[in-house]
C-alpha positions in Angstrom: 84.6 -58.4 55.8 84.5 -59.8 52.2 80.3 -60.2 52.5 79.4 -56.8 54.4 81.5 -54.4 51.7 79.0 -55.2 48.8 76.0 -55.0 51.1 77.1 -51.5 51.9 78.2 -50.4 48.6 74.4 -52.0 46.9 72.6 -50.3 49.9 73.9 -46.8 49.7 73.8 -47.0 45.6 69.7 -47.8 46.3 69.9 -44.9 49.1 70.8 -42.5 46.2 68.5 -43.4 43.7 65.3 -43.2 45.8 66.4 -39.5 46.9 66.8 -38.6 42.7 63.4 -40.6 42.5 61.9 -38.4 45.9 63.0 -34.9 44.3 61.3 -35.7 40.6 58.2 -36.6 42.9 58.2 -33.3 44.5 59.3 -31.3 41.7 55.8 -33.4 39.9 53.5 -32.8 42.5 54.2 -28.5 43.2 54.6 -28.3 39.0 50.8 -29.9 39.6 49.9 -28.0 42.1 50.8 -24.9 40.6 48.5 -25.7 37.1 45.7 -26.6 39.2 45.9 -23.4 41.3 46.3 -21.5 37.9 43.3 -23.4 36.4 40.9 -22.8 39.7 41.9 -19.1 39.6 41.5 -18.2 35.8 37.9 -20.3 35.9 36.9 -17.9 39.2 37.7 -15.4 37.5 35.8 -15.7 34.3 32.6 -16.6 36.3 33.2 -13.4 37.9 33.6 -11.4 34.6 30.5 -13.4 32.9 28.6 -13.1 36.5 29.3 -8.8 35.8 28.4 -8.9 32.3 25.7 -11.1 32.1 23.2 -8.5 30.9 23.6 -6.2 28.4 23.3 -2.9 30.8 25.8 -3.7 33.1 28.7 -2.9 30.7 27.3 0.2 29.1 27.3 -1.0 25.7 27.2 1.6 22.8 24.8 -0.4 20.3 22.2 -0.9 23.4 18.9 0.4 22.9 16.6 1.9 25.5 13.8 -0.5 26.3 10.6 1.9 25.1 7.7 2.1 27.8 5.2 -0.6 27.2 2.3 2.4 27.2 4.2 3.8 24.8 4.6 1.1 22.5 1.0 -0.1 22.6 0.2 3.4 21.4 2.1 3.6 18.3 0.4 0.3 17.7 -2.6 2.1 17.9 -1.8 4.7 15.8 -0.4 2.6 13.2 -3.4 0.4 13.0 -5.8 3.7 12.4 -3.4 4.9 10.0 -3.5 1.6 8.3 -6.9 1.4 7.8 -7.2 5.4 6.6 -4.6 4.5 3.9 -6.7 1.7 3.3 -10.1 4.0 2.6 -8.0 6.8 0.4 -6.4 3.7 -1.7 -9.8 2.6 -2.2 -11.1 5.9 -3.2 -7.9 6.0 -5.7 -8.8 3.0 -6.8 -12.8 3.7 -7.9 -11.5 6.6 -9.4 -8.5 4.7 -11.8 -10.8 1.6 -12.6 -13.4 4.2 -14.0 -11.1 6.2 -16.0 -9.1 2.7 -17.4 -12.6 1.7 -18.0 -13.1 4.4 -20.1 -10.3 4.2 -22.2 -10.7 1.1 -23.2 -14.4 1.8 -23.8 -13.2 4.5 -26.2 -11.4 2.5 -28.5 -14.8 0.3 -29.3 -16.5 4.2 -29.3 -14.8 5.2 -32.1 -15.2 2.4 -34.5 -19.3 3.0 -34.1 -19.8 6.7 -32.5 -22.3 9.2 -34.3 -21.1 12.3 -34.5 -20.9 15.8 -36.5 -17.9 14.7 -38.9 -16.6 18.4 -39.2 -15.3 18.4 -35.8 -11.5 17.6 -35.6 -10.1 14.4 -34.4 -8.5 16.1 -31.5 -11.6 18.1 -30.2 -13.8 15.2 -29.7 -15.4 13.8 -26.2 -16.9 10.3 -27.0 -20.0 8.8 -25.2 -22.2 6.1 -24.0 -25.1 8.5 -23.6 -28.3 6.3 -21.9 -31.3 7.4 -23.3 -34.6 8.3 -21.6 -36.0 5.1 -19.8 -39.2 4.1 -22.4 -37.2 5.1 -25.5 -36.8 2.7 -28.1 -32.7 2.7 -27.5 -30.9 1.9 -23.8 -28.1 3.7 -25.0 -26.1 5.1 -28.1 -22.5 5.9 -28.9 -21.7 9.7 -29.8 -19.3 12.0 -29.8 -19.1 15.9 -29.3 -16.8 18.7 -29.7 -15.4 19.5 -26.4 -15.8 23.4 -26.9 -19.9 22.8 -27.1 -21.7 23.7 -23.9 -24.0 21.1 -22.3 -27.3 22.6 -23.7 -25.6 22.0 -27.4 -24.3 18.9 -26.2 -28.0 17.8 -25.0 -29.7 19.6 -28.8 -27.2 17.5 -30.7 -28.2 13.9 -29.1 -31.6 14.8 -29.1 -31.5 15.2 -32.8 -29.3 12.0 -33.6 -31.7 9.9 -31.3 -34.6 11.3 -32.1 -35.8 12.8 -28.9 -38.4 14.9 -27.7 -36.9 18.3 -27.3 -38.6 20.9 -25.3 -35.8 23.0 -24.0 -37.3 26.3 -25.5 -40.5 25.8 -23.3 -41.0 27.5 -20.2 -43.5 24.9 -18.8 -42.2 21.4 -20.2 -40.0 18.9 -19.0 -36.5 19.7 -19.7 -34.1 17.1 -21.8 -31.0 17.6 -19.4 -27.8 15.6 -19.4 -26.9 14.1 -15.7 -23.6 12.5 -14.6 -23.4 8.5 -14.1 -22.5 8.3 -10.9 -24.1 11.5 -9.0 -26.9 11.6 -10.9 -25.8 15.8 -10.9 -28.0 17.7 -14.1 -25.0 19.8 -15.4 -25.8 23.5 -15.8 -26.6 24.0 -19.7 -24.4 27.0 -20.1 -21.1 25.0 -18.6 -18.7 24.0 -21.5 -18.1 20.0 -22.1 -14.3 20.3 -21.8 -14.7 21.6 -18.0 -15.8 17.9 -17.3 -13.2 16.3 -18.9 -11.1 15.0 -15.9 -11.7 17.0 -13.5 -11.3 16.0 -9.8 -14.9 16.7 -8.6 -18.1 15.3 -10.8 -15.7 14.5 -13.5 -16.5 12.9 -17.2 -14.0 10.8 -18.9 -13.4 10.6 -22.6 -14.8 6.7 -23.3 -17.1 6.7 -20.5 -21.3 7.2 -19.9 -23.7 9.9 -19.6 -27.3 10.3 -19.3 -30.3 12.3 -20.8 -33.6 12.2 -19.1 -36.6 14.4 -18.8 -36.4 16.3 -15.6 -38.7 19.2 -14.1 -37.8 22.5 -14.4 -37.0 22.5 -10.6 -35.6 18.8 -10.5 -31.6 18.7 -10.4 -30.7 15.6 -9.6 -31.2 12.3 -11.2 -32.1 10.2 -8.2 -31.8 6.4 -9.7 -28.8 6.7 -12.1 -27.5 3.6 -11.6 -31.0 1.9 -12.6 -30.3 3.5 -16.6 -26.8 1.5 -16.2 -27.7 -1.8 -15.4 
């Protein structure tokens, strides 16, 4: 009896502990199993919400753009690439035109250290010159100045006179003296007046720049080679 009282009393002692041990192991495994279902389910259902959303239409967002048609695209393209180039031309129009005059101006600064001129006319009425002379004169060219009130016919009597032209405006039959723009080659009308030139938009003259005389029949009113005088 002595020997099968501690048996008992060891086995039933080890009987209770592997029941507490039994119940943690449970408790362990459905805490586990929970966390795994919760983990499975919250990862199905974010593939599901980035499966919905994975392009931008599907959720109607309010910063989304409407594709444009292709056609329509490639036609602005287009029309920006013509557009381009006709900006390109006027610029280069602009361009001509605003070299010409800043040529000028700087040209008029050397003008007025060397121009012939009548001396009565007032500082602020005067339209300086590069005037070419007639090809076989003695002179290319010669610096002068004019009163900007004078029409071109006592524009053209005055540089005659100071460069010692050949001046046969008063005959009906002779070659007239006229003065012709630089770039057209244009004879201007002898009755115009010098300031109507004077920066205009069409055929203008600039203060500082050139001009030409040359002989010209009576019916002649264009110089055809003007370029030729300023070479």
């Amino acid at each position: 009896m002595r020997c099968i009282l501690p048996w008992r009393n060891w086995n039933s002692g080890n009987i209770a502990r592997w029941n507490i041990v039994g119940s943690l192991t449970s408790y362990l495994l459905s805490v586990m199993a929970v966390q795994a279902s919760f983990v499975l389910s919250t990862e199905v259902e974010l593939l599901t919400v980035v499966l919905r959303h994975r392009h931008q239409s599907d959720h109607e967002c309010e910063k989304l753009e409407t594709p444009k048609p292709r056609m329509a695209a490639t036609q602005q393209l287009i029309k920006d690439i013509v557009d381009s180039k006709k900006e390109v031309k006027v610029n280069k129009r602009c361009r001509g035109a605003k070299s010409s005059e800043t040529a000028a101006k700087v040209a008029l600064m050397k003008l007025k250290m060397h121009a012939c001129g009548d001396k009565s006319v007032p500082q602020t009425e005067r339209i300086y010159f590069q005037v070419f002379l007639p090809k076989g004169s003695k002179e290319k060219s010669k610096p002068m100045f004019f009163c900007n009130n004078w029409s071109i016919g006592r524009v053209i009597d005055f540089a005659a006179s100071i460069a010692n032209l050949k001046n046969d405006n008063n005959k009906t039959t002779a070659k007239k003296l006229r003065l012709c723009h630089p770039s057209s080659g244009e004879a201007l009308p002898l009755d115009h007046i010098l300031a109507s030139y004077i920066n205009r938009e069409e055929s203008t003259l600039y203060n500082g720049g050139n001009v030409i005389l040359e002989y010209l029949d009576n019916e002649v009113q264009l110089l055809e080679d003007a370029s030729s005088y300023l070479e």
